[in-house]
One Martini backbone bead per residue (centre of mass of N, CA, C, O) as a GRO file, in nm:
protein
  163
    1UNK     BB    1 -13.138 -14.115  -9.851
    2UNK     BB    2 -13.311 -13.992  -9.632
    3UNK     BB    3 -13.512 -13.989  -9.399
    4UNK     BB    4 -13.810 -13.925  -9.332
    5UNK     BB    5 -13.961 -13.779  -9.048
    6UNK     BB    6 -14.167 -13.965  -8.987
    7UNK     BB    7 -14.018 -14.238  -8.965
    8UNK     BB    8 -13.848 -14.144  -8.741
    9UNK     BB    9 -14.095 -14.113  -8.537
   10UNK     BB   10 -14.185 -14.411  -8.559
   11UNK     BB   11 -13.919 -14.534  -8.452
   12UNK     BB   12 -13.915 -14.388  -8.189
   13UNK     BB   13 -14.268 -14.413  -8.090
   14UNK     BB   14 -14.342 -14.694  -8.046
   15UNK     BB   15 -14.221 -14.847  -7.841
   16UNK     BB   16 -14.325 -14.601  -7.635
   17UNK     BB   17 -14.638 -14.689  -7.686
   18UNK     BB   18 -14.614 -14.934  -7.601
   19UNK     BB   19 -14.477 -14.880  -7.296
   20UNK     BB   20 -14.792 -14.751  -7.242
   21UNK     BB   21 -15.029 -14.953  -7.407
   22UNK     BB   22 -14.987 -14.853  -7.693
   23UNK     BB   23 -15.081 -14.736  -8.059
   24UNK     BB   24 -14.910 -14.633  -8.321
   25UNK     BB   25 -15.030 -14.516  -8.594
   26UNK     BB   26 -14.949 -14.202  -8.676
   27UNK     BB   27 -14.717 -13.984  -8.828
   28UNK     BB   28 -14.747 -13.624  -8.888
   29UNK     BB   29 -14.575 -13.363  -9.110
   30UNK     BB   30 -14.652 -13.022  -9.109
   31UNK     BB   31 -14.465 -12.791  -9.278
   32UNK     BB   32 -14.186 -12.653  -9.279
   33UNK     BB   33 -13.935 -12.559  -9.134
   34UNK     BB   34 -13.960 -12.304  -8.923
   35UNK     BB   35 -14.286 -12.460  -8.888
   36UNK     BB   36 -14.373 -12.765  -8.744
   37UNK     BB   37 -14.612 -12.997  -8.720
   38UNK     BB   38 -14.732 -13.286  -8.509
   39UNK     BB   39 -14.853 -13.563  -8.561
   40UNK     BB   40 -14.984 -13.792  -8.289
   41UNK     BB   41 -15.139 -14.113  -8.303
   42UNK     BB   42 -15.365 -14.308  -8.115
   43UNK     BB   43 -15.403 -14.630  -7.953
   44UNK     BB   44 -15.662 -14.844  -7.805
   45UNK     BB   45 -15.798 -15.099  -7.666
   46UNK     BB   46 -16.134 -14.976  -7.630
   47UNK     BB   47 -15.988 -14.727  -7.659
   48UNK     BB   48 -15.942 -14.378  -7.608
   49UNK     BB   49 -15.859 -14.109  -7.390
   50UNK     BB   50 -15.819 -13.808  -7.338
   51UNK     BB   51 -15.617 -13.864  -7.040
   52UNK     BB   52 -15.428 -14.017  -7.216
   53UNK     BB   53 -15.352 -13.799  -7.464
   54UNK     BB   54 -15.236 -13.601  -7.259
   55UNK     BB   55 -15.028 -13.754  -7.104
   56UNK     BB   56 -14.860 -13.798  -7.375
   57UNK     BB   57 -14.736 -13.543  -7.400
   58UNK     BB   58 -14.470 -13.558  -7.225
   59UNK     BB   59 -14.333 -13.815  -7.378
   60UNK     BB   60 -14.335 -13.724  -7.655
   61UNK     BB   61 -14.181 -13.472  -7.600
   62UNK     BB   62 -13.939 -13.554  -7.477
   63UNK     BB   63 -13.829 -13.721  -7.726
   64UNK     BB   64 -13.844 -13.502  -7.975
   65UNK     BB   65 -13.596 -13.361  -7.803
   66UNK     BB   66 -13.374 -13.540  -7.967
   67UNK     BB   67 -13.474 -13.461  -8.292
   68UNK     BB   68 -13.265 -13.283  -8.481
   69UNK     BB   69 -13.500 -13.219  -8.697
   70UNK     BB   70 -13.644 -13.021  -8.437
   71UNK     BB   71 -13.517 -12.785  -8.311
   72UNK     BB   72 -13.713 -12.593  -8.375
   73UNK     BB   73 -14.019 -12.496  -8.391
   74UNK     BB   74 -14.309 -12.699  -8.280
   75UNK     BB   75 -14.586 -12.839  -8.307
   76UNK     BB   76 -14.791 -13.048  -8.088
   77UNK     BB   77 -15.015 -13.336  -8.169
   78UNK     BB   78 -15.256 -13.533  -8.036
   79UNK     BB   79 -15.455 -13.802  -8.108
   80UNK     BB   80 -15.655 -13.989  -8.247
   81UNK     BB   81 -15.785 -14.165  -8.547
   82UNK     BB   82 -16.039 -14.174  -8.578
   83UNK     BB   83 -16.289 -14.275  -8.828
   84UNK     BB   84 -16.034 -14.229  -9.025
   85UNK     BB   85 -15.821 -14.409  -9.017
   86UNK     BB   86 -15.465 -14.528  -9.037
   87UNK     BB   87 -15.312 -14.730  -9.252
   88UNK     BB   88 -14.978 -14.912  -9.213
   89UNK     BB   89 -15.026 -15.225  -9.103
   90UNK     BB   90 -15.103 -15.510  -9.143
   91UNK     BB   91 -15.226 -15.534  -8.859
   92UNK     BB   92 -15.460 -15.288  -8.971
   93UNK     BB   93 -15.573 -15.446  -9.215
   94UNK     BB   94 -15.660 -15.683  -9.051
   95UNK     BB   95 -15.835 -15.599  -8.850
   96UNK     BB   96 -15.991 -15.452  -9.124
   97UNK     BB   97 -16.175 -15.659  -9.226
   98UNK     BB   98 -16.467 -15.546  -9.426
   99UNK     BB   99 -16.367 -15.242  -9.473
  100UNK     BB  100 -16.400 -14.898  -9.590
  101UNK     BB  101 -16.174 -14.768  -9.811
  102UNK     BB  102 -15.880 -14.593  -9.895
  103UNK     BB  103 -15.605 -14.634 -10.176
  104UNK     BB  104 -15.317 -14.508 -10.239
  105UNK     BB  105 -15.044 -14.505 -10.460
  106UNK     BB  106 -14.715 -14.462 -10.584
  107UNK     BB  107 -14.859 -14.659 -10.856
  108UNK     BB  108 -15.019 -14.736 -11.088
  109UNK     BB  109 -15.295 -14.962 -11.115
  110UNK     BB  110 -15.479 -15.063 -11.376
  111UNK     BB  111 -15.458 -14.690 -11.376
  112UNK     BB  112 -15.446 -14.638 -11.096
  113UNK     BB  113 -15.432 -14.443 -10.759
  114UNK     BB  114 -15.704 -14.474 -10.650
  115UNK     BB  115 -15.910 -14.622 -10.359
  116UNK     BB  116 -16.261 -14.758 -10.325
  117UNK     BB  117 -16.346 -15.009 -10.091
  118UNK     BB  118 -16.291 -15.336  -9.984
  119UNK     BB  119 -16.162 -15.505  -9.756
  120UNK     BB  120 -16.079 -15.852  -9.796
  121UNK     BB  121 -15.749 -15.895  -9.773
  122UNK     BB  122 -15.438 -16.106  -9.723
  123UNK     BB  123 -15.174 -16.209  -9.986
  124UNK     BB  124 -14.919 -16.200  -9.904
  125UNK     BB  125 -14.799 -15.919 -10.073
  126UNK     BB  126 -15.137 -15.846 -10.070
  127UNK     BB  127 -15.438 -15.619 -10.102
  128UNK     BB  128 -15.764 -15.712 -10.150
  129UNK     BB  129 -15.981 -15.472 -10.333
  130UNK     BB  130 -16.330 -15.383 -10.382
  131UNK     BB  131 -16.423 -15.179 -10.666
  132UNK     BB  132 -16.717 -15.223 -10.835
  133UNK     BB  133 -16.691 -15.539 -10.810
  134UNK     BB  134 -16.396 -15.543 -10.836
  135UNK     BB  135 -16.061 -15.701 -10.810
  136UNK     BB  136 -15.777 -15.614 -10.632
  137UNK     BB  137 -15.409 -15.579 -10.638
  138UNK     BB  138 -15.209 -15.461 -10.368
  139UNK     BB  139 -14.931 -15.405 -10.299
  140UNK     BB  140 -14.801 -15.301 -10.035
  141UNK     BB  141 -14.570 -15.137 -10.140
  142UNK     BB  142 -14.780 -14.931 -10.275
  143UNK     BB  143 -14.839 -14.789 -10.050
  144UNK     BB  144 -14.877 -14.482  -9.940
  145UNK     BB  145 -15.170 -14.473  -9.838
  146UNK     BB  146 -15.465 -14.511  -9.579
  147UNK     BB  147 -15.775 -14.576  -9.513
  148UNK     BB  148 -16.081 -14.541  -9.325
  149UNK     BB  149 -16.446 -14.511  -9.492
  150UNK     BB  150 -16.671 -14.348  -9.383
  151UNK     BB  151 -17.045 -14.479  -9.266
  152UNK     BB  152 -17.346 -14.276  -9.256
  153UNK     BB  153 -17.602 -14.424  -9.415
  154UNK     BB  154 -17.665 -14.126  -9.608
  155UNK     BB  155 -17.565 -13.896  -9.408
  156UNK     BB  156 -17.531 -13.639  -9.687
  157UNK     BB  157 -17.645 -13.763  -9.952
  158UNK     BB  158 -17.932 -13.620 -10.030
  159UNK     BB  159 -18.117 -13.731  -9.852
  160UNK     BB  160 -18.462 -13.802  -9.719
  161UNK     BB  161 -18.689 -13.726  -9.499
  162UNK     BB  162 -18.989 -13.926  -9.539
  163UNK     BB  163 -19.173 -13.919  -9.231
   0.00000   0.00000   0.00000
């Protein structure tokens, strides 16, 4: 079975992200094969800045010229991982414990496959998170994608401002 084009472009851009002090957070392919987008995700400690986003796009587009199912035309996108940032790695989960995720895996888990609550733990390959007061484990390798779940403090959720 053919490797998806985004792990293949993920192990070709960690390294490079590694070499310039930069961490690959995730990269996501979207759109057909005529014409595909390339969303390229970056961070780095203290955080990430646009002069930094912009100047990546060079080594990346470098890189990805040598990929050949990019052949066609595709668009290429740079950009931080934003508040809802992507979990990949063991160590997105660890640096992130405590904080609220959304967990969707690739088959269901006591009858689920997405989950809403709190990254508790990482205990051996499985990762333990809390939902609606219950504890959840989920095998790592079941996790089909995973994000930190943006908390406005209520802002939106149809509360009033009674000042």
């Amino acid at each position: 079975m053919a490797q998806p084009l985004a792990d293949e472009l993920i192990a070709l851009l960690e390294p490079l992200a590694g070499q310039h002090g930069l961490e690959l957070v995730v990269v996501d392919v979207v759109g057909g094969t005529r014409h595909q987008t390339v969303r390229v995700y970056l961070d780095r400690e203290g955080d990430i800045d646009i002069d930094t986003i912009a100047a990546s796009n060079a080594w990346i587009s470098e890189a990805l010229d040598s990929v050949n199912r990019l052949k066609g035309p595709y668009t290429l996108e740079v950009s931080s991982p934003g508040i809802d940032r992507a979990l990949r790695t063991r160590e997105h989960f660890e640096r992130f414990l405590g904080s609220g995720v959304v967990v969707h895996t690739r088959v269901p888990i006591d009858g689920r496959s997405r989950f809403t609550g709190v990254l508790c733990a990482l205990d051996g390959n499985d990762v333990v998170l809390r939902v609606d007061e219950r504890e959840y484990r989920v095998p790592f390798d079941a996790i089909e994608r995973a994000r930190l779940k943006a908390d406005f403090g209520g802002v939106g959720e149809g509360s009033k401002d009674t000042r």
